[in-house]
C-alpha positions in Angstrom: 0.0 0.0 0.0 0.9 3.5 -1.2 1.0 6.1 1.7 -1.4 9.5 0.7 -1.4 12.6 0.8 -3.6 13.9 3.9 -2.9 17.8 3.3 -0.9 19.4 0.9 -0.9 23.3 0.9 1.7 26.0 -0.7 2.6 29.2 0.8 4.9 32.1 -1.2 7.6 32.7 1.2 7.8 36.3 1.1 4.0 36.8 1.8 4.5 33.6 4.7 7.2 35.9 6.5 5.3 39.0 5.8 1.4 37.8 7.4 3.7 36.0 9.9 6.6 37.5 11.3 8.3 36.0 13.6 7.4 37.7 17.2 10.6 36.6 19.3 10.1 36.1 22.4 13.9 35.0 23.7 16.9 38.1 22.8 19.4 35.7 21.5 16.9 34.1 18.9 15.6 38.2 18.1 19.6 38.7 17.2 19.8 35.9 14.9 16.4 36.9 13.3 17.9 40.4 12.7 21.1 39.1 11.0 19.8 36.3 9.3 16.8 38.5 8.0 17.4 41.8 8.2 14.7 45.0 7.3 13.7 44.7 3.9 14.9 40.9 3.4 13.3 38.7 0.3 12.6 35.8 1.3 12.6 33.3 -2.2 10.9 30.6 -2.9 7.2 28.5 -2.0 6.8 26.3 0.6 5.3 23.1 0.2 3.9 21.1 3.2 2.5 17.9 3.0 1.4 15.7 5.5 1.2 11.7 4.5 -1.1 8.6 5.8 1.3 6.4 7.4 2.6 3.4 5.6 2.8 0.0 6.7 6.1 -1.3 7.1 6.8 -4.2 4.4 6.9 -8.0 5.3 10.6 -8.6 3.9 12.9 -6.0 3.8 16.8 -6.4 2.0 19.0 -4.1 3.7 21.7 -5.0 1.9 20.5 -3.5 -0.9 20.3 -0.3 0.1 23.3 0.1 1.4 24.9 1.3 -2.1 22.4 4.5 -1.2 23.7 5.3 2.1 26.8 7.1 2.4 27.6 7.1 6.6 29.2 10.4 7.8 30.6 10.7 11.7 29.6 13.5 13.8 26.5 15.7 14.1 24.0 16.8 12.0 25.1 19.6 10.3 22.1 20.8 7.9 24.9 21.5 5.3 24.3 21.0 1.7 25.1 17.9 -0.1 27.9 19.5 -2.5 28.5 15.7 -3.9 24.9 15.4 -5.5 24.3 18.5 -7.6 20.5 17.0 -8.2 20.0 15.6 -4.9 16.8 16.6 -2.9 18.0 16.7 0.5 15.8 15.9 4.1 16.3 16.3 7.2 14.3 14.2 9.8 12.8 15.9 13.1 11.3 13.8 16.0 11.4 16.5 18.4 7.9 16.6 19.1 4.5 15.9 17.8 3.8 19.1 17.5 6.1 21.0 15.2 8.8 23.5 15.6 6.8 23.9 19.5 9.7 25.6 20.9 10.8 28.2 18.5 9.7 31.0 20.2 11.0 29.9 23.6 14.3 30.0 25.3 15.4 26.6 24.0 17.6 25.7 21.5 17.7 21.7 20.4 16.8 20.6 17.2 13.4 22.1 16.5 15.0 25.4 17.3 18.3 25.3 15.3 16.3 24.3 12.5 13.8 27.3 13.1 16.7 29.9 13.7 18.4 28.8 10.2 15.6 28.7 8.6 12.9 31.4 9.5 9.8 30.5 7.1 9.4 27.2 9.5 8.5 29.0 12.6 6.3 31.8 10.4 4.6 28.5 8.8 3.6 27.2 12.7 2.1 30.6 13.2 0.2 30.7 10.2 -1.2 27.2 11.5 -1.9 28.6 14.7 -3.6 31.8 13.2 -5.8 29.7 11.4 -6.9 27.5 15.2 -4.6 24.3 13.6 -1.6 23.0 15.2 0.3 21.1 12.3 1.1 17.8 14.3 3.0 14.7 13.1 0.3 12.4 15.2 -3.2 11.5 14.5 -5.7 9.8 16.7 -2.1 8.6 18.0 -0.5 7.5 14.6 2.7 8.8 13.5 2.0 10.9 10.3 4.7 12.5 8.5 4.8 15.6 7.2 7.5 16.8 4.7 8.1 20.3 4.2 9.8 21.8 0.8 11.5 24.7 -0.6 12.7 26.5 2.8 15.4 28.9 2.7 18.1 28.5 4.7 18.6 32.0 5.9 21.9 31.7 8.0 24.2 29.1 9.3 24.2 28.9 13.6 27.7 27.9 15.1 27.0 26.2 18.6 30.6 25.5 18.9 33.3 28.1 19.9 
């Protein structure tokens, strides 16, 4: 079985950002707003969110075979672009919390908020859920559902390391 689409909805950054400003509520976050978006910024680009029925998993899987599609890298996730794969579509996974990007906006700073600070339009995007009384979760009726977001612009690059 094929998972489905559940939602899919498309939102012009600049017009996102503008209707949805970002309303900091921590200083540190405000300053890395300001730089990575200061007055007058474009922001480029329409974002794509979809949300997907959950897919059962198969009954024989052959992970040998996709090993030739993995390429293991040690440390942390870095966000970075694949420079290897010049028509690669890249993801990056987030089980933070079934509710996304929940902490943007608060003093916290793990992976829901690194990703949020880089790239602005995901914590405008939240907002514009909330603004409309939704909460764009990854759980429904308690089933994982994944969502996949497209086209984000990564605004700026936050070093947590000296």
């Amino acid at each position: 079985m094929d998972p489905t689409v559940i939602d899919r909805l498309q939102f012009d950054a600049q017009a996102l950002m503008a209707e949805h400003r970002p309303a900091w509520r921590h200083q540190n976050k405000g300053i890395v707003y300001d730089v990575a978006c200061p007055s007058g910024a474009i922001h480029r680009g329409t974002l794509t969110y979809t949300r997907w029925q959950r897919a059962p998993l198969p009954e024989n899987a052959n992970p040998s075979a996709a090993a030739d599609r993995v390429a293991p890298r040690a440390g942390f996730y870095d966000y970075e672009a694949e420079r290897d794969f010049d028509t690669a579509m890249e993801w990056h996974v987030n089980f933070a919390d079934p509710y996304l990007f929940i902490g943007h906006n608060s003093p916290l700073f793990a992976q829901d908020e690194m990703q949020v600070a880089e790239h602005p339009a995901l914590g405008a995007l939240r907002d514009q859920f909330r603004a409309r009384g939704k909460h764009p979760l990854t759980e429904e009726d308690g089933d994982p559902t994944p969502i996949l977001i497209a086209g984000i612009e990564r605004r700026c690059r936050v070093a947590i390391d000296r």
